[in-house]
C-alpha positions in Angstrom: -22.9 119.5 78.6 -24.0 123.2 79.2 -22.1 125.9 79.4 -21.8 128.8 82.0 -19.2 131.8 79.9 -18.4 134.0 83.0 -16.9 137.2 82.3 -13.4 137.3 84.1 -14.5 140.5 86.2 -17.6 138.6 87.2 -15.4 135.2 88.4 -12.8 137.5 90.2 -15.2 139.2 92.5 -17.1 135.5 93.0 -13.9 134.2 94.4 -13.0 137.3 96.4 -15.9 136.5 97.9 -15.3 133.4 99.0 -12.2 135.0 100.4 -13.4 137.5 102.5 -16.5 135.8 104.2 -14.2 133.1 105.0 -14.6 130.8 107.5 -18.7 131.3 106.5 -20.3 130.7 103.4 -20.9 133.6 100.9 -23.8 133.9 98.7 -24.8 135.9 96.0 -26.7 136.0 92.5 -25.2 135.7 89.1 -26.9 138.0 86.7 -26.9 137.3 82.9 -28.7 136.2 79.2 -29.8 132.6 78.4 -27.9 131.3 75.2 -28.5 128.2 73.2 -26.0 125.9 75.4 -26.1 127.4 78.9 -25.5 131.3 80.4 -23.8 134.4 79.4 -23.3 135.8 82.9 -22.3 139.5 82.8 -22.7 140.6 86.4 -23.1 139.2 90.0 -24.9 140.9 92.6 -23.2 140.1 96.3 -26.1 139.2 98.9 -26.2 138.6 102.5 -26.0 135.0 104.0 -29.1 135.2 105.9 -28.7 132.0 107.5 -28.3 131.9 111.4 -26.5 129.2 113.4 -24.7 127.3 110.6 -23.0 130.1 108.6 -19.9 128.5 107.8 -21.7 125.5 105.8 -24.9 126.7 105.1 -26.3 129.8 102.8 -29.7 131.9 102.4 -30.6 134.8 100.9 -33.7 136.6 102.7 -36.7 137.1 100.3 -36.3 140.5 100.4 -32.8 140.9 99.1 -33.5 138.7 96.2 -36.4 141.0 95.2 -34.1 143.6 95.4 -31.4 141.5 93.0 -34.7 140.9 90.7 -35.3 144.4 90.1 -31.7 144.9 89.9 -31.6 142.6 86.8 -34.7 143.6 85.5 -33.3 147.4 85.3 -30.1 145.8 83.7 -32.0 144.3 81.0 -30.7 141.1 82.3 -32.1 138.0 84.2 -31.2 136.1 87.3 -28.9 133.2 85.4 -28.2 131.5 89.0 -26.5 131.7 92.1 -23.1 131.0 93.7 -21.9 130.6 97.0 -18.5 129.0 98.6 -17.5 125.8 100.7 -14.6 126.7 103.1 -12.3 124.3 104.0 -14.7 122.1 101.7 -14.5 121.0 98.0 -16.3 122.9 95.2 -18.9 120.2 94.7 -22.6 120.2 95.7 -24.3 118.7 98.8 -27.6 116.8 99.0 -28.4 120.5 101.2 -27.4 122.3 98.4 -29.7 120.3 95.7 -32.3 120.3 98.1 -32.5 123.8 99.2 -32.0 124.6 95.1 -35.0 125.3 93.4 -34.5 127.3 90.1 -35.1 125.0 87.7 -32.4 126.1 84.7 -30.3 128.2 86.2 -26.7 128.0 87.1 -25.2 126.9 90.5 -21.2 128.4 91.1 -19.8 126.8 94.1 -16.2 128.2 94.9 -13.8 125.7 97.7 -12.2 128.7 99.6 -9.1 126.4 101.3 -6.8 128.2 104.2 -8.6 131.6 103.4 -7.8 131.6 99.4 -9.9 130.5 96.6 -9.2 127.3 94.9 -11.3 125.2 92.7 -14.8 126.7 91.1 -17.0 124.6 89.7 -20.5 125.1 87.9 -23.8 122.8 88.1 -26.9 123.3 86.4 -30.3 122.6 88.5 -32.0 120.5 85.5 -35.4 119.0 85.6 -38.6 119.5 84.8 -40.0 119.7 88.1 -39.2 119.8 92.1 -39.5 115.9 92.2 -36.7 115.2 89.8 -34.8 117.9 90.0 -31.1 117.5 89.8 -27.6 118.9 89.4 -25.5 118.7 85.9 -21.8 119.7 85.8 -21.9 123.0 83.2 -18.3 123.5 81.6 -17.0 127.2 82.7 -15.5 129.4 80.1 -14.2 132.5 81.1 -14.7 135.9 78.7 -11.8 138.2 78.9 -14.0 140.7 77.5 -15.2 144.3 79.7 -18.2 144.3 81.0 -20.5 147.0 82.5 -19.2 148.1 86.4 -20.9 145.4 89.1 -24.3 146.3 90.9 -24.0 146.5 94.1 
């Protein structure tokens, strides 16, 4: 099993998130270094949920603001790891939407159940495959590093 190491500071403001977009999904891009069994992700950038009509169980982040978050990591010295976004009043597991609106292969998906406006269970998947037409979703094991880490982009 992979493993995504999440820096506490990082995981906090993932789950506040959750918290104050709730009842609508929030997005946003985990920013971070490959290792040899998963991610080190050292910084989240929070994006807009672009997504009109079904907000509250559906996510998208416009092609612009994700070039934006590339450049963001890029000037960080650090890569886009993966993304994360929550499921109010919904458990912290993926959907077939989710897998099939996922399509970066090797990085990290961080779902967060936000239940009665608080966060609750967070759970990490990994988009493996080596192509579209088999791509698919692995539970990573989350570890959380209670060491400092640079202030958040924002």
């Amino acid at each position: 099993m992979s493993v995504l190491r999440i820096a506490r500071a990082v995981y906090d403001l993932i789950r506040a998130h959750g918290e104050e977009t709730d009842p609508f999904e929030c997005c946003g891009a985990l920013l971070g270094r490959p290792t040899e069994d998963g991610w080190w992700i050292e910084a989240a950038v929070r994006a807009e949920n672009s997504r009109t009509g079904s907000a509250h169980n559906r996510y998208e982040i416009a092609p612009g603001e994700l070039i934006r978050i590339e450049r963001q990591a890029r000037d960080l010295g650090l890569e886009i790891a993966g993304f994360y976004h929550s499921h109010p009043g919904h458990p912290a597991q993926w959907s077939v939407t989710d897998l099939a609106e996922a399509h970066w292969l090797g990085c990290s998906y961080v779902i967060t159940e936000v239940a009665h406006g608080r966060a609750a269970n967070t759970n990490a998947f990994l988009l493996a495959g080596a192509a579209e037409e088999n791509k698919r979703f692995e539970p990573q094991e989350i570890q959380i590093d209670e060491r400092p880490v640079r202030p958040q982009p924002s």
